[in-house]
N, C-alpha and C positions, 0 to 999 in steps of 0.2 A: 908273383902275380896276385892281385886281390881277389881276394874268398872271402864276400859276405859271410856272417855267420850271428845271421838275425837272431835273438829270443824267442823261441820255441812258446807261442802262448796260444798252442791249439786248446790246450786244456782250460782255459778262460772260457767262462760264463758269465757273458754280460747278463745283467738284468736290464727288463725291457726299457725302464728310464733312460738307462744309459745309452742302448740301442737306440732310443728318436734322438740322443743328444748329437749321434753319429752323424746326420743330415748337416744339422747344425755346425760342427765344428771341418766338416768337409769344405761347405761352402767357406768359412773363412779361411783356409787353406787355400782355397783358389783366392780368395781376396789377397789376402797377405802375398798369395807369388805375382799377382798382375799388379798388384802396387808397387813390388819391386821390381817387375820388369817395364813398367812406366817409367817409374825414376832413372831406367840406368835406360831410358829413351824409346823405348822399343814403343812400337805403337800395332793399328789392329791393320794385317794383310790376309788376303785370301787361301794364299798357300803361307808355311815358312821360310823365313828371308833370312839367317843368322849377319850374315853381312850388311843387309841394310834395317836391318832389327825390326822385320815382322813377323807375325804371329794370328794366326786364327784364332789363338784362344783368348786372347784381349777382348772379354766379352762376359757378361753377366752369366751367373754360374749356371742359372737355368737356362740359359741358351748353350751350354755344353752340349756336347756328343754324349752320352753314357758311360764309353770310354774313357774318357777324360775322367767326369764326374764320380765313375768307379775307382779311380785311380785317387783320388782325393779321401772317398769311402774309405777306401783301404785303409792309407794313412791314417784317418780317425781309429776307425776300430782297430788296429793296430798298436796306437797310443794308448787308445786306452785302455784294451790289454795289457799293455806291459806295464804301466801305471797299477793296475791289480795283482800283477802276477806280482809286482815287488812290493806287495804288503801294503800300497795304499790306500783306504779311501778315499770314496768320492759321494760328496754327500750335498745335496741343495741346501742351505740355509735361505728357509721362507720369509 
């Protein structure tokens, strides 16, 4: 049976730069998955349809639920936590 066994990066300290980047790289996350669920035909329904491939979330990221939109969050700061915890940075070039 499957047992996740995520990277532990409670201990990560974003700096706040990185923190507004979070917003940012959320929303492209929901971009990036409704383009691929475009492609593979799905279009926007009220409820979800897996059989007839729709989907409420087929919809610009600020029309989200918070749920959804947290669930994107996550993943960003997630990433890039783990992106820190293994030694990398991350740095703007102006």
């Amino acid at each position: 049976m499957y047992q996740p066994k995520p990277i532990d990066t409670k201990d990560v300290i974003l700096p706040e730069e990185l923190l507004a980047l979070t917003e940012q790289i959320a929303e492209n996350v929901h971009d990036v998955w409704a383009s691929g669920r475009i492609a593979e035909g799905w279009t926007y329904g009220e409820v979800k349809d897996v059989e007839h491939k729709k989907t409420p979330f087929l919809v610009p990221y600020e029309e989200l639920p918070e749920s959804e939109k947290d669930y994107d969050r996550n993943t960003a700061l997630e990433t890039l936590k783990l992106i820190i915890k293994k030694g990398y940075q991350i740095n703007k070039v102006i």
